[in-house]
N, C-alpha and C positions, 0 to 999 in steps of 0.2 A: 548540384551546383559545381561549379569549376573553383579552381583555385583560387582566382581573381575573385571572384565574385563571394566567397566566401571571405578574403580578404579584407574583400569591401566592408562588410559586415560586421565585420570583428573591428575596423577602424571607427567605425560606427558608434559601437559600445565603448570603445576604450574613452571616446566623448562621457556616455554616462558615466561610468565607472567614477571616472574625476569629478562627475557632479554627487556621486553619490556621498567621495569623501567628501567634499565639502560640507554635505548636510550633519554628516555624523561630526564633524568639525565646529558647529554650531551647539553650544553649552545649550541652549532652549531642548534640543531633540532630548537629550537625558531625562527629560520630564513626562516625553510620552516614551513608556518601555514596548508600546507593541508597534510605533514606529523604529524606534532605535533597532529593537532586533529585526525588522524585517528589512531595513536599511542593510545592516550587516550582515543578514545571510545571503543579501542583493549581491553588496562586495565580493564577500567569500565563494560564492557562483561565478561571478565576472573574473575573477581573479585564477579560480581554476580554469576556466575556460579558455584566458589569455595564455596560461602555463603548457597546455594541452597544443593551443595555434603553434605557439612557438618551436614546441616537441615536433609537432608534426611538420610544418615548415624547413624543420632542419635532416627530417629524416627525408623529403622530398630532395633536398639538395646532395643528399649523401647519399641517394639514389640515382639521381644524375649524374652524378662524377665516380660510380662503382659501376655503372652501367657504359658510361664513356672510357673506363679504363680496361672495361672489360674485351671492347670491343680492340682493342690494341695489345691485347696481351697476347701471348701465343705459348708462356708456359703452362703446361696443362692443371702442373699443382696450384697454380698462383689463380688462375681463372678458376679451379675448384672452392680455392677463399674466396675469391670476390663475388661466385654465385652464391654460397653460405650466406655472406654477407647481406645480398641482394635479397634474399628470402627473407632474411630476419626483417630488414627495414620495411620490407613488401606487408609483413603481417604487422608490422608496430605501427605503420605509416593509416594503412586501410584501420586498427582499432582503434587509433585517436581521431583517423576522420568519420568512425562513426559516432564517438561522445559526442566531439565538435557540434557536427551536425544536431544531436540533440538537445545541445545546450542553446541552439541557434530556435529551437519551436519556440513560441509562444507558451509559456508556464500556464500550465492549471491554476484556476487562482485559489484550490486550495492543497497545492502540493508543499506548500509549509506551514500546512498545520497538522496539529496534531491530531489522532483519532481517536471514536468509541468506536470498539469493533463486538456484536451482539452476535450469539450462537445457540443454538439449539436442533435438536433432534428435528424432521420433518419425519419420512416414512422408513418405518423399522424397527421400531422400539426399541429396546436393552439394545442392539448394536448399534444403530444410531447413536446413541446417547455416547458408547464408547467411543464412538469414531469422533465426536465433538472433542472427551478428552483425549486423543491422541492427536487430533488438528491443534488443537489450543496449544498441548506441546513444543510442535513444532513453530508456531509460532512467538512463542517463549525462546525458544534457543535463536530465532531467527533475531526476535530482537536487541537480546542480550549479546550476537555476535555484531550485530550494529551501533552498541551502546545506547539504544532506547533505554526511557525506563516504564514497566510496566504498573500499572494499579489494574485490582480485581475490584470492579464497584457491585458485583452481583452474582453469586455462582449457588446454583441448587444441585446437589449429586443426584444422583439415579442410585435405586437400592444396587444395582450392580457394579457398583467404583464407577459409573458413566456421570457423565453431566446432560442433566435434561433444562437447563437457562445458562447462559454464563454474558455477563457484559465484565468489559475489563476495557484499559483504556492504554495506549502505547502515546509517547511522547520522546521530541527528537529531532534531530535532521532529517529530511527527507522522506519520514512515516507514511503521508498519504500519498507519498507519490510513487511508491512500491507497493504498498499492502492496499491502494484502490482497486486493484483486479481480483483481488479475494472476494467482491460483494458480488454474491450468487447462491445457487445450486450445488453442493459438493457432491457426486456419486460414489461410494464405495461400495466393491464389490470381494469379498472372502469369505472364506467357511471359518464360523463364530466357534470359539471356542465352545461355545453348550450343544453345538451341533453334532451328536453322535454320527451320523450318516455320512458325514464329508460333503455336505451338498455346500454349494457357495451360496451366500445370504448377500442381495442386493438390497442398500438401504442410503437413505439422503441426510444432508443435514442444512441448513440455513447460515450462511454468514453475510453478515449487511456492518459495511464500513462505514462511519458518519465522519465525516470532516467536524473536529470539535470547534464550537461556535464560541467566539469571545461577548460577553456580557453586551459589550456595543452593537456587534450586528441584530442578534435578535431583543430587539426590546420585550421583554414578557410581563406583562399589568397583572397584576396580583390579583383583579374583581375577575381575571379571565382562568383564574385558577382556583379548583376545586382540593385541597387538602385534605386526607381521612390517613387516619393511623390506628396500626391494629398493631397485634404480638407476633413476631416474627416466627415463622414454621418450619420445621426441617423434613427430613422423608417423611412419606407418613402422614402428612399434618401435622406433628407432635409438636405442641410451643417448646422453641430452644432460647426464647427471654420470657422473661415475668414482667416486663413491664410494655408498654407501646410505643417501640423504638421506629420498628416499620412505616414505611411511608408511601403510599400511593397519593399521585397528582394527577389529576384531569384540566387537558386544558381542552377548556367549555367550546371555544371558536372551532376548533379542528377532531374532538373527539380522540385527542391522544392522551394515554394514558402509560404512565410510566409509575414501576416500583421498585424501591428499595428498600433490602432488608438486611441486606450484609453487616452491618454497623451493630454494636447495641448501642450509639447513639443515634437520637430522633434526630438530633441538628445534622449530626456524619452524613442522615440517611436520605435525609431531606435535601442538602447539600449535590449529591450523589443523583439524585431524580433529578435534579435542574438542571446537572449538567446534560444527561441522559435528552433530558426533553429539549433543551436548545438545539443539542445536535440533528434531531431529532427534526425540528421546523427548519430550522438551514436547509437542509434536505431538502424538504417541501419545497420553501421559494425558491433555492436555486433551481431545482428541477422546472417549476413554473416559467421561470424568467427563461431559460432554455428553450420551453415549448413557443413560448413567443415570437423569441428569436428564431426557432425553427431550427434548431440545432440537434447535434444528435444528441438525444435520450439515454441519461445514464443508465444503463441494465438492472431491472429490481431483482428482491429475492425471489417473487411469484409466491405461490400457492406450496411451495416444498414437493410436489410431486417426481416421480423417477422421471419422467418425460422432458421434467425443466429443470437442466443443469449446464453449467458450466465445465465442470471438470468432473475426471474420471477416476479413480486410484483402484485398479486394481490388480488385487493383489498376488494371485495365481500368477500372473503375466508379468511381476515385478515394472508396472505399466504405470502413468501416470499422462492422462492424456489431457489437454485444454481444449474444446469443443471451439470458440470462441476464435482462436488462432492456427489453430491446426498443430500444434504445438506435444512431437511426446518423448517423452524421458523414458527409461531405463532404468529407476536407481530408487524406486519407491522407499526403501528403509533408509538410505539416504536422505532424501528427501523428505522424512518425517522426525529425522533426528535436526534440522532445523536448514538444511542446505536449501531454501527456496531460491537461490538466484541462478540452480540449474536451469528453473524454470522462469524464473523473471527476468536474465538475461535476454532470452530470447525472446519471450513476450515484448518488453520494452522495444527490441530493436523492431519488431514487428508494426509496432504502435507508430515508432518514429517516423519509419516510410510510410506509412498512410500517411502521417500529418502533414508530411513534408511535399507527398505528392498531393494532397487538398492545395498547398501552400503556392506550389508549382501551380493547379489549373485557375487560382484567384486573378 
C-alpha cells in the first residue's frame, strides 16, 4: 500500500474508533462484561495504531527534509549527521510501517481470547516427556514476561521429572494471537542425558492451542453429557486422594472425552473438564464453518510422528528451525529460557505479507 492509501484507511477507522467511544459511553454496555471488554480492547488496538500512523507520518517528513537538506550541504561532517539521521528514521519509519500494516488485516476472531494449550509426549518416551517440561517452561517465562497469567488445569509427571499430560490455561492481551502458531508437531533433537554413547536421541511432542470458549458460544445440554468420577492417580497408578475427586466427561454427540484430576475438588475438577471440552467443540465448529467456507484449514496436531512436525530444536546445532515459515534462529537456550519473539517476530511478519498479499489479489 502507498502512503495515501494507507491514509485512507486509518481515516477510515478513526470513524470507528469514535463510534466505539460512544458505545462504551452508554451506562447499558456495563451490563454485558464480554461486550464492554472487547469494546475496549477494540479502542486500545485503534488507538495504538493511530499513535504508530502518527509516528510514522512524522518520521516520513523528517526524511524528507534530512534528505532535502542533504542534498545542499557540502560540509562533509554535517552530511555525515544528516546520513546518521537518515538511517535512523529509514529503520523507525520501515518498523512502524510494518505494525501499521498489521494492525490494518482483518483480526482472527479469536485473537482476544484467551487459551487452553494441551501437551504431551508423542514418539520418544522419558525424553519426550522431558522435552514437554522444558517446552512448558519456556512457555511460563514467555508468559509471565507478557503479564499473562497462567493456570495448570491438568499435569501428570513422568517417573523421570518429565511430564507425560499437561493442560494449563494462559489468559491476557493478545495470548491467541501469538501463541496460535505453537499448535503442531514439536521435533527435538539431543543426546539424553541417560545416553552413555553420545548418540543424539530424536523424539516429538504434541502441542494443540484452543481458543477458550465463553459459556455463550458453545451451548453444551447436560442429557449430551456423560459424567463418571473415580480416585485420582499419580505415577504408577497409585491413588494420591481417598475420595472421588476425578472427573472424566463424554460428550455422547461427538465422542469427546475429557479428564480431570488435578483438584482434590470433584466441583474444581469437573469445573476444569467444561472448560477443557468447550474449548475443545469451538475447535470443531470453527474448523467446520472454515471447511465451508473453503478457507484455509487450521494445521492439526496429526498422529505425533517424526515425519509431522512443525518445528525443529536442535540442540547440537544450537538450531531452532520453523518448517512451516522457513524461519531459523541461532539461540536455542535462549529461546527456551522464555525469549519466543526471536521467533515469533519473524513468523508474524511472515504471516502478515501473505495476508496482505491475499488482500491485494481480492
Amino acid at each position: 500500500m502507498t502512503p495515501e492509501e494507507i491514509s485512507g484507511h486509518i481515516e477510515g477507522l478513526r470513524s470507528r474508533a469514535a463510534e466505539v467511544e460512544r458505545g462504551l459511553s452508554e451506562p447499558s454496555v456495563y451490563s454485558n462484561q464480554n461486550k464492554c471488554r472487547s469494546l475496549s480492547r477494540e479502542l486500545r488496538k485503534l488507538k495504538n495504531l493511530f499513535e504508530n500512523f502518527d509516528r510514522w507520518t512524522k518520521a516520513l517528513s523528517e526524511l524528507e527534509d534530512n534528505r532535502a537538506m542533504l542534498a545542499d550541504e557540502s560540509d562533509e561532517e554535517f552530511q555525515a549527521l544528516i546520513n546518521a539521521d537518515i538511517q535512523k528514521l529509514e529503520s523507525e519509519s520501515e518498523s512502524l510501517e510494518k505494525q501499521i500494516m498489521a494492525s490494518l488485516i482483518p483480526p482472527d476472531p479469536n485473537d482476544d481470547k484467551n487459551i487452553i494449550v494441551e501437551m504431551k509426549p508423542a514418539a520418544g518416551g522419558d525424553e519426550a516427556a522431558l522435552f514437554v517440561g522444558d517446552l512448558y517452561r519456556a512457555y511460563s517465562h514467555y508468559a509471565e514476561s507478557n503479564g499473562w497469567k497462567k493456570e495448570v488445569l491438568d499435569l501428570t509427571d513422568s517417573a523421570l521429572g518429565g511430564i507425560k499430560d499437561l493442560v494449563f490455561s494462559l489468559s491476557g492481551d493478545d495470548v491467541f494471537s501469538k501463541m496460535k502458531y505453537e499448535s503442531g508437531v514439536h521435533r527435538v533433537q539431543r543426546i539424553p542425558t541417560t545416553e552413555s554413547g553420545g548418540r543424539i536421541h530424536t523424539s516429538t511432542i504434541t502441542v494443540s492451542v484452543l481458543p477458550e470458549a465463553e459459556a455463550v458460544e458453545i451451548e453444551v445440554n447436560s442429557e449430551d453429557l456423560r459424567i463418571d468420577v473415580y480416585r485420582a492417580s499419580g505415577p504408577g497408578g497409585q491413588c494420591v486422594n481417598t475420595t472421588d475427586s476425578a472427573v472424566r466427561i463424554t460428550h455422547v454427540p461427538t465422542g469427546t472425552v475429557v479428564t480431570s484430576q488435578q483438584e482434590k475438588s470433584q466441583h474444581r475438577n469437573k469445573d476444569i473438564a467444561m472448560r477443557i471440552l468447550r474449548a475443545r467443540l469451538l475447535e470443531v465448529k470453527q474448523r467446520e464453518e472454515a471447511d465451508k467456507q473453503a478457507a484455509s484449514k487450521r494445521a492439526q496436531v496429526g498422529t505425533g510422528d517424526r515425519s509431522e512436525r512443525i518445528r525443529t530444536y536442535n540442540f547440537p546445532q544450537n538450531r531452532v528451525t520453523d518448517h512451516r515459515f522457513n524461519v531459523t534462529v541461532h539461540n536455542l537456550p535462549k529461546l527456551l529460557e522464555g525469549d519466543l519473539d526471536t521467533l515469533f517476530t519473524e513468523i508474524i511478519a511472515i504471516e502478515c505479507e501473505r495476508k496482505l498479499a491475499e488482500l491485494g489479489n481480492e
